[in-house]
N, C-alpha and C positions, 0 to 999 in steps of 0.2 A: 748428350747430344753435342754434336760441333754445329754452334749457329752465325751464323755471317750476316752481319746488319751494313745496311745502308739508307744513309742519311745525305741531305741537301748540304747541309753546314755546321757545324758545332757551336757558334754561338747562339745564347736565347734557348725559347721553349724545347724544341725536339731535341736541341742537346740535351738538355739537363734530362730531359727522358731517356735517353739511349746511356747516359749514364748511369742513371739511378737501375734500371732494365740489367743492362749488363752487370753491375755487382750484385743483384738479386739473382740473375742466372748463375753466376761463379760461385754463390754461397752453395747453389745444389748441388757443384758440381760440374754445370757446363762447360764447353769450352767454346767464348766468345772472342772474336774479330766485328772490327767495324773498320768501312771506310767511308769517309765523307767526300763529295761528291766535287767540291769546291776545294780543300784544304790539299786532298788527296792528289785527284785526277786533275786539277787548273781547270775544271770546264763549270761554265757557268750560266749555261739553259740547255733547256733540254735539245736542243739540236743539234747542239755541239757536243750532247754526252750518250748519244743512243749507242753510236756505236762501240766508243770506248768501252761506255759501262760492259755492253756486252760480251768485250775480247777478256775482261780485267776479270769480270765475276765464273767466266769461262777458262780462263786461265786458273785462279783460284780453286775452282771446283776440280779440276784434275790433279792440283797436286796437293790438298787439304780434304777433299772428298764432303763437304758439308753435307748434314742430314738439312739443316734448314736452310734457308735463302730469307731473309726478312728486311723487306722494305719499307723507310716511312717517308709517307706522301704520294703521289700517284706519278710527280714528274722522276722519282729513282724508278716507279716499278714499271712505266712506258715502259723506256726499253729493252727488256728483259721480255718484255711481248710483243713487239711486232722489229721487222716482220713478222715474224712469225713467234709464237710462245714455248720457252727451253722453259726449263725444270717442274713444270705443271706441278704435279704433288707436294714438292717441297720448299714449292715458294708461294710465302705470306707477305701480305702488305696490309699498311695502316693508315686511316684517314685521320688527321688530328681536326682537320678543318671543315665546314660546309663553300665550297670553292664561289666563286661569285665572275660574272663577265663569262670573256672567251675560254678562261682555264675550267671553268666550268665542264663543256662540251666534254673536255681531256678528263676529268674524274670520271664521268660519270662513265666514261667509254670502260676504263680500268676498273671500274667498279661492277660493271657485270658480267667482265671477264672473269673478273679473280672472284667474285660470288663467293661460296664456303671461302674459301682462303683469304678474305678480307676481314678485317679487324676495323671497326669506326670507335669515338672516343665519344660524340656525341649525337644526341638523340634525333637530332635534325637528318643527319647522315645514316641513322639504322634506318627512320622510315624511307628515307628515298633508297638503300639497299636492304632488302627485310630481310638476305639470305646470310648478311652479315655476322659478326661476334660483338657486342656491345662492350667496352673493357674501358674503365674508368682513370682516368691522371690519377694521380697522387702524389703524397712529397714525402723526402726525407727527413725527420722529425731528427733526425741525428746530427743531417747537416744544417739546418733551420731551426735554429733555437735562441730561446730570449737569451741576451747577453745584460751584464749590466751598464746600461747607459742612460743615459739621460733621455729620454724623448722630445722635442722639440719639435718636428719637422712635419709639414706635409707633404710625403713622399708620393712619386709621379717613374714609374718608367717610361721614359721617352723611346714609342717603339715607332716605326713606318704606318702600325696598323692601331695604332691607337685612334678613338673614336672623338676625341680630344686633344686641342692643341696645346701647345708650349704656353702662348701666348694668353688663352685661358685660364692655366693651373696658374698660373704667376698671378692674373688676376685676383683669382680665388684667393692665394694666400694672401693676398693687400688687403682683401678684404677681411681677411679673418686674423691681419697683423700677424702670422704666421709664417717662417721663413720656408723658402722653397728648397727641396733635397731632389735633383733629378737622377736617373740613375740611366745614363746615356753611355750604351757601351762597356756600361760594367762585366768585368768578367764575372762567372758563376760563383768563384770563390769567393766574391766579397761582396755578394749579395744580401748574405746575411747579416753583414754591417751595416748597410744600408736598411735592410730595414726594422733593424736595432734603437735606428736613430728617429724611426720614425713613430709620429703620437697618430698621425691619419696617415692612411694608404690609400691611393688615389689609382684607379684602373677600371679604365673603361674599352674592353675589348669588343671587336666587331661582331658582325653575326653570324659570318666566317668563320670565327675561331669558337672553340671546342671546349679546351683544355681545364681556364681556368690554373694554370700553373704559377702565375703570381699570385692571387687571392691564397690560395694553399700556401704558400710560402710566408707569405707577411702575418697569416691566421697563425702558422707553425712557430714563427719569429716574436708572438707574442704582440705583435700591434693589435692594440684596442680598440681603434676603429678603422672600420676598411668599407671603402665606397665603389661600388662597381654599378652596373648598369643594367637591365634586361636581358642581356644577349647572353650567348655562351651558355654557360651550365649555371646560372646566377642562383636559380630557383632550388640546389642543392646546398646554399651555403646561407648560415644566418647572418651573412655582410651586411652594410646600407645600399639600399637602391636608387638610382635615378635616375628618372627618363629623360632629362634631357639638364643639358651644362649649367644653364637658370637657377637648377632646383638645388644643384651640389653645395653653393653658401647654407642657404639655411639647416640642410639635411647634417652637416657636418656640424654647427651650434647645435642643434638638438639631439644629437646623437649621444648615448649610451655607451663608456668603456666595457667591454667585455673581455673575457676570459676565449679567444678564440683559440688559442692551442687546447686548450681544456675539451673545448667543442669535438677539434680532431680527434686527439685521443680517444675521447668516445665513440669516433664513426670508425671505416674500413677505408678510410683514404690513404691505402697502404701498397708501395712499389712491390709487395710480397705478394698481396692478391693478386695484382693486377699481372704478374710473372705467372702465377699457378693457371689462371684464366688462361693465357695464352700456350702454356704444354698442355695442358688438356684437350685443345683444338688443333696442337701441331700432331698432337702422338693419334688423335682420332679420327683425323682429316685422309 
């Protein structure tokens, strides 16, 4: 299959998906294109990128012919449906998120358009679309792996949508005499350094998000403990939990080093499924 993906932007989570995605499609065989939506085209909301998207991926389709069109997020696959909806059959899209506010309205409109041809990540998002495909993150265990290092650190990704401040983790680590490692802007390559170095993982994502692609990652990287929160997909991973910023001092003193790559290996948190999942609903759709 020739499959053409489009993405908001390459750094963070949805990149490291569309990456991980695309070498898993090229090992079968496929032949993959991506363009990002910001890096590519210079446009950066969706008002400003209905129309483009639409001449570019039109353009594109006439002289590469894709079998598929795959879009992740709802603000790439707008356009692509209205005015009016072009490639019906061969265009998929993916929700990573449960959207929150006024973008809300905007999923959910894309969401029972594209019905079968939608793909969600979590369980929040299958029951508000039931017509959907359920298909799970996962990580690269090839590129996330224990290094030798010293562990020291209470590692923190400083993201927009973190459910926790700067000013809190700094806290924390005072309190637990603990130096702070934040990873602000880090490229994807050297993520695994980051969290090589760290002895606790600290991520607390919203309830919004879906994915779970850091906790996967520092699990795969060998940190021994990792602290996340209720939300997202929490309830599939044996991390530490905490309902609220208060609880994270003590949870972190009493917590247990674990073996969480070990954990992975045992389960199916594998960029291989999550590929096969998604030809089987492009080839039967």
């Amino acid at each position: 299959m020739k499959i053409l993906m489009i993405l908001i932007r390459w750094p963070w989570g949805v990149g490291e998906v569309v990456r991980s995605i695309s070498k898993e499609f090229k090992k079968l065989g496929h032949e993959v294109d991506v363009i990002a939506r910001e890096e590519d085209l210079k446009k950066y909301s969706l008002i400003s990128s209905i129309f483009p998207i639409r001449r570019k991926i039109n353009e594109l389709m006439k002289e590469k012919k894709y079998d598929i069109i795959y879009t992740h997020d709802w603000s790439t696959t707008f356009p692509l449906l209205f005015p009016y909806r072009i490639f019906k059959k061969k265009h998929f899209c993916i929700f990573y998120g449960n959207q929150i506010g006024h973008t809300k309205i905007f999923q959910n409109l894309v969401g029972k358009i594209m019905r079968k041809n939608l793909f969600v990540v979590g369980d929040l998002n299958k029951k508000k679309f039931p017509h959907s495909t359920l298909v799970r993150n996962a990580v690269d265990m090839e590129k996330f792996k224990p290094l030798k290092k010293k562990r020291i650190y209470l590692g923190w990704p400083e993201k927009g949508t973190e459910a926790i401040t700067r000013e809190e983790v700094l806290e924390i680590g005072k309190k637990l005499n603990m130096p702070v490692l934040i990873a602000k802007n880090l490229p994807s390559e050297k993520m695994n350094e980051f969290y090589n170095q760290c002895k606790v993982f600290l991520s607390f994502p919203p309830r919004a998000s879906a994915g779970a692609l850091s906790w996967m990652e520092a699990m795969s990287a060998g940190v021994p403990i990792i602290i996340g929160n209720y939300e997202s997909e929490s309830y599939l991973f044996p991390i530490e939990k905490s309902k609220n910023v208060k609880d994270i001092e003590n949870i972190i003193r009493n917590a247990k080093e674990k073996n969480n790559r070990k954990w992975l290996e045992e389960h199916d948190f594998k960029w291989e499924n999550h590929v096969h999942k998604l030809i089987e609903v492009f080839q039967n759709n």
